[in-house]
Backbone atoms as SQL, in Angstrom:
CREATE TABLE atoms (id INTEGER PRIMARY KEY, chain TEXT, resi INTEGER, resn TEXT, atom TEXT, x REAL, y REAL, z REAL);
INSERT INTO atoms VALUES
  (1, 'A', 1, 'UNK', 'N', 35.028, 63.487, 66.283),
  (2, 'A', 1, 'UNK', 'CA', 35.502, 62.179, 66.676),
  (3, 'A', 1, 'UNK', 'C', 34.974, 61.145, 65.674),
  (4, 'A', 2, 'UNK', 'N', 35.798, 60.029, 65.282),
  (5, 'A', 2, 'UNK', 'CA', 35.387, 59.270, 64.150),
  (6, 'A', 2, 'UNK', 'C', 34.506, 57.796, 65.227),
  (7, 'A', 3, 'UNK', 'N', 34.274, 57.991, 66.254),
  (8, 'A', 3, 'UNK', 'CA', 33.631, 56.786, 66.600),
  (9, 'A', 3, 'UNK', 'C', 32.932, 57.684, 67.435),
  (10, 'A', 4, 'UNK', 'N', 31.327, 56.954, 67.527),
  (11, 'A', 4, 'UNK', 'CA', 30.265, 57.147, 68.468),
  (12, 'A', 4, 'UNK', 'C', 30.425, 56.953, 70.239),
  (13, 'A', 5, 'UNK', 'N', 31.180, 56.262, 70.245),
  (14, 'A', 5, 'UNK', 'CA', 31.354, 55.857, 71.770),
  (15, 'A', 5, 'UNK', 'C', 32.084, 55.005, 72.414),
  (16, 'A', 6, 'UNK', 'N', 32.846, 54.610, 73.109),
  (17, 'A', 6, 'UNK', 'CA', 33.719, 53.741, 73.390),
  (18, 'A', 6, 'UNK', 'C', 33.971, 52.226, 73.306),
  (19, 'A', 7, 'UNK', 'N', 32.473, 51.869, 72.887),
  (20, 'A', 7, 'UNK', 'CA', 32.549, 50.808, 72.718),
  (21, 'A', 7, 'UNK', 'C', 32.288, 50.425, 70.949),
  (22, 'A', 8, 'UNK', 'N', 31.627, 51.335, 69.967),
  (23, 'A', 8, 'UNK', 'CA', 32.130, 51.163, 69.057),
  (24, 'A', 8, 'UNK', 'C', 33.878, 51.587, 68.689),
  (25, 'A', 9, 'UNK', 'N', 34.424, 52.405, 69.325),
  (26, 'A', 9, 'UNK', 'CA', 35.901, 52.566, 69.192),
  (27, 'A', 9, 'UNK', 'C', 36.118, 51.016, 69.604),
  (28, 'A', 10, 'UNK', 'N', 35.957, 50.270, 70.704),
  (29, 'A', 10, 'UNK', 'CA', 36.804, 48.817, 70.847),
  (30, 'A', 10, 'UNK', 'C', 36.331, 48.207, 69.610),
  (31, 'A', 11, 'UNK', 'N', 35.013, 48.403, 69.093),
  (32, 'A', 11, 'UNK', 'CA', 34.168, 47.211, 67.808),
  (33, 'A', 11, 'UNK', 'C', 35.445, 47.568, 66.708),
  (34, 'A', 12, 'UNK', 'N', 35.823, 48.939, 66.754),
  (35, 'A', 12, 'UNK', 'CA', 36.655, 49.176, 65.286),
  (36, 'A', 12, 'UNK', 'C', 35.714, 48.458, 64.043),
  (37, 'A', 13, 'UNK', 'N', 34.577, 48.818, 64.596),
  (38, 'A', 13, 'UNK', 'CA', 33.553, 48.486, 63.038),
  (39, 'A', 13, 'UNK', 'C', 33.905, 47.082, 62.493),
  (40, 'A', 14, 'UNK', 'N', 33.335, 46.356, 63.731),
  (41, 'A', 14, 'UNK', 'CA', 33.337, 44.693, 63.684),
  (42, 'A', 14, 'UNK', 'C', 34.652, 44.182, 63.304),
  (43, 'A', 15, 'UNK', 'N', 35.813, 44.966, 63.115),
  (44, 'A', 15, 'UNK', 'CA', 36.850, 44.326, 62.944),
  (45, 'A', 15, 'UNK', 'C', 38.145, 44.379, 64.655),
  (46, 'A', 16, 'UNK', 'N', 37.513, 44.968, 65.500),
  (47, 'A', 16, 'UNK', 'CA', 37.802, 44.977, 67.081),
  (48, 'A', 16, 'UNK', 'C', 39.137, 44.051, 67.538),
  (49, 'A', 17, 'UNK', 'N', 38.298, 42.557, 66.821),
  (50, 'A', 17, 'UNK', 'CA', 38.775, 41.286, 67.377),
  (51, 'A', 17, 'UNK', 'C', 40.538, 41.252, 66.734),
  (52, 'A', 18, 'UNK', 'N', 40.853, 41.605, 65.818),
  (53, 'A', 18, 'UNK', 'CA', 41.873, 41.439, 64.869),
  (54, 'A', 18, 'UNK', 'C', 42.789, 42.801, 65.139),
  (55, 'A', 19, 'UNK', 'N', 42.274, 43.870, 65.358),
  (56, 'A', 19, 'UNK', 'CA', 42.840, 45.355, 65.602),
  (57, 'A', 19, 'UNK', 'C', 43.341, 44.644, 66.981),
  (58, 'A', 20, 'UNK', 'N', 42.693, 44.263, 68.239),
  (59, 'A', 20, 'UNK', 'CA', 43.247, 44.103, 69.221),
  (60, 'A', 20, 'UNK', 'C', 44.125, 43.284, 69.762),
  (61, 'A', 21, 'UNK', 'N', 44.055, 42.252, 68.934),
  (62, 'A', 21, 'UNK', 'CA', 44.587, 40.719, 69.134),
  (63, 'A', 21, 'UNK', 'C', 46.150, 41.136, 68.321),
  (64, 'A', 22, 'UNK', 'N', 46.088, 42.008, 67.365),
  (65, 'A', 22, 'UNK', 'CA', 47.328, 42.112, 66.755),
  (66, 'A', 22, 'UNK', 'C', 48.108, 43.119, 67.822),
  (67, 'A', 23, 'UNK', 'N', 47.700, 44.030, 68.142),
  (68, 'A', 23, 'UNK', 'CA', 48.081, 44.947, 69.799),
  (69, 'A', 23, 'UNK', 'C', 48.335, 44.306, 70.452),
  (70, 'A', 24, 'UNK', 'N', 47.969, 42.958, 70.731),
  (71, 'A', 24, 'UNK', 'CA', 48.488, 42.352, 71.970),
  (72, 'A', 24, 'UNK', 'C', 49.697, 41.552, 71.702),
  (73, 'A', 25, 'UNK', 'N', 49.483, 41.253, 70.123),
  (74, 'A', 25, 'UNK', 'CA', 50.519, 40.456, 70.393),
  (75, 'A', 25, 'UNK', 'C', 51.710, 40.897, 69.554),
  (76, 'A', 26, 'UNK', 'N', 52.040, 42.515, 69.591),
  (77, 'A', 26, 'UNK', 'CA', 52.913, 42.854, 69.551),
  (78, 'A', 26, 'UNK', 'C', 53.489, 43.375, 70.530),
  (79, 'A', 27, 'UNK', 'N', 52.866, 43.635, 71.699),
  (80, 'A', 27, 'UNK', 'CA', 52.813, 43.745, 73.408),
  (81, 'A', 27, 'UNK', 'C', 54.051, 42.715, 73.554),
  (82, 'A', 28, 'UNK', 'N', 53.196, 41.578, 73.134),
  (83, 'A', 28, 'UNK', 'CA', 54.188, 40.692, 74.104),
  (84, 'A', 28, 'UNK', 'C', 55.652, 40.139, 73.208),
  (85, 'A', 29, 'UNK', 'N', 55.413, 40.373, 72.024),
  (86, 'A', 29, 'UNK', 'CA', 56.800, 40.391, 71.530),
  (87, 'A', 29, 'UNK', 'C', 57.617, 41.178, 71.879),
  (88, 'A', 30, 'UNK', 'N', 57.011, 42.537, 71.934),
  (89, 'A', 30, 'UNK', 'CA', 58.046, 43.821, 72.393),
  (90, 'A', 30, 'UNK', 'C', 58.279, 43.112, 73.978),
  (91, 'A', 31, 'UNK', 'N', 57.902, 42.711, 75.148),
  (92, 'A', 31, 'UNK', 'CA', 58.319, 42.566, 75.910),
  (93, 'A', 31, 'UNK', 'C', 59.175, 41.098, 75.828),
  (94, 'A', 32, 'UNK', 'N', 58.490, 40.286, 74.961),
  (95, 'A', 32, 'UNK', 'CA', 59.724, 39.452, 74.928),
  (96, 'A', 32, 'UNK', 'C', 61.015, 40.052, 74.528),
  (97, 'A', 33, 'UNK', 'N', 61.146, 40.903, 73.602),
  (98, 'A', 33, 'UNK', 'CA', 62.289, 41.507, 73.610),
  (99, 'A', 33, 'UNK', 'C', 62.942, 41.766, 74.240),
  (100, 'A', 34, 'UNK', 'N', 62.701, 42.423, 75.452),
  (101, 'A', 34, 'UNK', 'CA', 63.136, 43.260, 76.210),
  (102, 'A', 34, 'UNK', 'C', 63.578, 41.952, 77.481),
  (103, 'A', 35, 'UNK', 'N', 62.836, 41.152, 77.432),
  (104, 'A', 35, 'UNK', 'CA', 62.954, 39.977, 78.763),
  (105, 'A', 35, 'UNK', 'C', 64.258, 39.381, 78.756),
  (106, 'A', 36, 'UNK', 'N', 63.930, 38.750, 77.417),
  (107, 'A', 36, 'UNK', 'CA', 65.086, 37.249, 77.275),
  (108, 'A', 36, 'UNK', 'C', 66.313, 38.072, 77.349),
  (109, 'A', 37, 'UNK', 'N', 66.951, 39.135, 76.960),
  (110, 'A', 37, 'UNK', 'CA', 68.495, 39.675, 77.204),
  (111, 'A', 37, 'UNK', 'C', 68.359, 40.246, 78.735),
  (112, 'A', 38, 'UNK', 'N', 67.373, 40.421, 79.321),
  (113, 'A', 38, 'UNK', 'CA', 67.558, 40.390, 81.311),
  (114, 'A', 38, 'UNK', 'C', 67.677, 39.266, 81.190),
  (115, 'A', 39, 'UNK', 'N', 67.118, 38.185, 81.347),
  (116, 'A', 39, 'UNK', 'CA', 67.075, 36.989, 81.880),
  (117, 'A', 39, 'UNK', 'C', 68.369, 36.634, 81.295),
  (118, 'A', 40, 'UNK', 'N', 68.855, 36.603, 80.184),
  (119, 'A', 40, 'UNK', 'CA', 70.241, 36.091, 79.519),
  (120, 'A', 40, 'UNK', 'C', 71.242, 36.710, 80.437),
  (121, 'A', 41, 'UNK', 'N', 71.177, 37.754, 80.861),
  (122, 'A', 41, 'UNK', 'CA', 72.345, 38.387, 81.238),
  (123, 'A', 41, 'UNK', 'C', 72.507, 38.244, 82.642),
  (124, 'A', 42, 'UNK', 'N', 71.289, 37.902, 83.551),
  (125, 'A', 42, 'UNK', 'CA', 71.320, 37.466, 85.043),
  (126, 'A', 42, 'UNK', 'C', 72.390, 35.864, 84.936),
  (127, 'A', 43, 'UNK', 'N', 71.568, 35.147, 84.140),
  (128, 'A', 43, 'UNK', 'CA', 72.164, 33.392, 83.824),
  (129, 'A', 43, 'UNK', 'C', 73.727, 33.770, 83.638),
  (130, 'A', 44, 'UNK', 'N', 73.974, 34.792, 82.456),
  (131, 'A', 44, 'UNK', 'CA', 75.536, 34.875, 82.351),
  (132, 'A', 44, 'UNK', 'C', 76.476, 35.274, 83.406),
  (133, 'A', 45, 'UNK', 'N', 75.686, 36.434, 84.285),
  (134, 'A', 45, 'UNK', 'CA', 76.900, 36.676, 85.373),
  (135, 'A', 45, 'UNK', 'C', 76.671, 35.312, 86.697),
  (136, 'A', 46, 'UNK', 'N', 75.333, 34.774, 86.659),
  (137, 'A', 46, 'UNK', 'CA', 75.516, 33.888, 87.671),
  (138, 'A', 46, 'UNK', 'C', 76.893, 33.198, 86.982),
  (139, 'A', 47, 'UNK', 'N', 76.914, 32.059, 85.866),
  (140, 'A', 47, 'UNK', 'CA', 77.637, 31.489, 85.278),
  (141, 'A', 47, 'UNK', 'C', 78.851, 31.981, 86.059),
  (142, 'A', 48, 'UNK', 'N', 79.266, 32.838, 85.390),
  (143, 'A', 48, 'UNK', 'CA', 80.625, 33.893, 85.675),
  (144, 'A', 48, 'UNK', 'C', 81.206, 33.749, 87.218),
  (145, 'A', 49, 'UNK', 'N', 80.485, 34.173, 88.151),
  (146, 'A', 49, 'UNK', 'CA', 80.398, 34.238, 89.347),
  (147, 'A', 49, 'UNK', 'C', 80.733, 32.755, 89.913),
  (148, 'A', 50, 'UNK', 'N', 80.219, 31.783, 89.430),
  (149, 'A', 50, 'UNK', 'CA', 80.462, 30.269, 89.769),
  (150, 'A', 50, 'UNK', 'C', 82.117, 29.907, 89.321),
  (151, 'A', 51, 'UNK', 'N', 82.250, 30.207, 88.062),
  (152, 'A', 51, 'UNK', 'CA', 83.394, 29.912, 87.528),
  (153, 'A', 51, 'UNK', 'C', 84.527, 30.767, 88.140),
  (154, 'A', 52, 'UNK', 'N', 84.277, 32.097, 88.567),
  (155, 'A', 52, 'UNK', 'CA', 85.232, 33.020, 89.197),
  (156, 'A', 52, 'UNK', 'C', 85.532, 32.211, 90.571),
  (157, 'A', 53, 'UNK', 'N', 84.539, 31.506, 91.243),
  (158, 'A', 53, 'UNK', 'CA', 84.824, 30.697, 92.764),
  (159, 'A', 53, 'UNK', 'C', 85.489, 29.725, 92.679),
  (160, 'A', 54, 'UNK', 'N', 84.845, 28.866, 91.134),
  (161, 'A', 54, 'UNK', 'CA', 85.520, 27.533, 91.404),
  (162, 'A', 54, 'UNK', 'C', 86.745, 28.137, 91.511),
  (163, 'A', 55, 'UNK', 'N', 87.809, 28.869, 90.145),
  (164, 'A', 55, 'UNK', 'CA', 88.534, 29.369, 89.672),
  (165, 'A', 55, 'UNK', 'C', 89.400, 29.796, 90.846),
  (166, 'A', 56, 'UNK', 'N', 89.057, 30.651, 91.921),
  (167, 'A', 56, 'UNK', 'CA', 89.824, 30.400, 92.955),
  (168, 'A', 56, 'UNK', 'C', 89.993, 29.489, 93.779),
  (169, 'A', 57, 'UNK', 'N', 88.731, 28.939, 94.167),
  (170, 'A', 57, 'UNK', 'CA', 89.034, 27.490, 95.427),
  (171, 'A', 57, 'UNK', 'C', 90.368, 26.846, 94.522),
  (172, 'A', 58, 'UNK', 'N', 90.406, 26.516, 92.844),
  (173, 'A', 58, 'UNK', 'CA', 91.445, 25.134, 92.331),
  (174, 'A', 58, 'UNK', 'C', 92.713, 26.146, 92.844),
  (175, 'A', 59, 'UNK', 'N', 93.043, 27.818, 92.796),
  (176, 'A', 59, 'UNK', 'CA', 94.127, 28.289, 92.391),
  (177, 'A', 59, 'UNK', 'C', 94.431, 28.402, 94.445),
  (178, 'A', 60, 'UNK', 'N', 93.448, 28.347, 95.254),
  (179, 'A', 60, 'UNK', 'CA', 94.088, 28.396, 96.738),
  (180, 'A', 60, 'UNK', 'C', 94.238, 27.045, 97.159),
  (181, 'A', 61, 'UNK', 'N', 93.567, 25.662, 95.873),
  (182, 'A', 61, 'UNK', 'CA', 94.590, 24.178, 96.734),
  (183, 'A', 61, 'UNK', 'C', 95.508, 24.195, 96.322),
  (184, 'A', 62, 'UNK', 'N', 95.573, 24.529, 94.782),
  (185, 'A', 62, 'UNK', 'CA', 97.049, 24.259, 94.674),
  (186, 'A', 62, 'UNK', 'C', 98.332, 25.162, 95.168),
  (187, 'A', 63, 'UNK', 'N', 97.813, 26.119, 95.475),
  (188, 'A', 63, 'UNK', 'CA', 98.677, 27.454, 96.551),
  (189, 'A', 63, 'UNK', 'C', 99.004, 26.497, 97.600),
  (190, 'A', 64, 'UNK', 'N', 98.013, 26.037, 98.459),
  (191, 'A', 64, 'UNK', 'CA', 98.033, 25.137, 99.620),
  (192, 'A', 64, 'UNK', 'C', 98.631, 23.809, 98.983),
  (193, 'A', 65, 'UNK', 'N', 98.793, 23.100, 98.383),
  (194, 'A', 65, 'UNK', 'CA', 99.241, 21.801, 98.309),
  (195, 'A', 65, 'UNK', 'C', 100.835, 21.991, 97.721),
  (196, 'A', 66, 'UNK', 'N', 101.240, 23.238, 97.192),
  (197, 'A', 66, 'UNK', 'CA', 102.487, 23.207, 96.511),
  (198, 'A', 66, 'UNK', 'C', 103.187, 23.622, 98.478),
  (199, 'A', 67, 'UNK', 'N', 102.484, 24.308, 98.932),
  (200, 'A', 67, 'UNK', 'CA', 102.822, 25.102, 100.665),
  (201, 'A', 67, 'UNK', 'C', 103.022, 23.876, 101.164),
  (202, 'A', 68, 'UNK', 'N', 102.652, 22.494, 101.015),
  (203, 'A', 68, 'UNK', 'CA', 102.410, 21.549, 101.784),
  (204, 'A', 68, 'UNK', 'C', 103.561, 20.766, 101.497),
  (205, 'A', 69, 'UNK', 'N', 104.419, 20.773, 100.584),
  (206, 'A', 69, 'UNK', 'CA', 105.476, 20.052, 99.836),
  (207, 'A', 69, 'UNK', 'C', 106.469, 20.279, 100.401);
């Protein structure tokens, strides 16, 4: 084993701070990755879903208002 013990494995031979900090913050890029196109794609079908309602309520007044003539 190239390290004495678990806590020189975290030291990474005083360079720890920089080995880990770069791990983390490719952590959270990779999960930003992965986030923002869920979150994009929930926002888009809400969108969708709104516009599909309005989209019928305008197409059943004017069904109803041409019925009313």
């Amino acid at each position: 084993m190239q390290f004495e013990s678990f806590a020189e494995f975290l030291a990474m031979g005083r360079h720890g701070l920089f080995v880990w900090s770069s791990y983390a913050a490719c952590v959270v890029v990779l999960a930003i990755n992965v986030l923002v196109p869920v979150m994009q794609r929930k926002t888009l079908l809400a969108q969708l879903r709104r516009a599909g309602r309005r989209s019928a309520n305008q197409t059943a007044m004017a069904v109803h208002d041409q019925a009313g003539d």
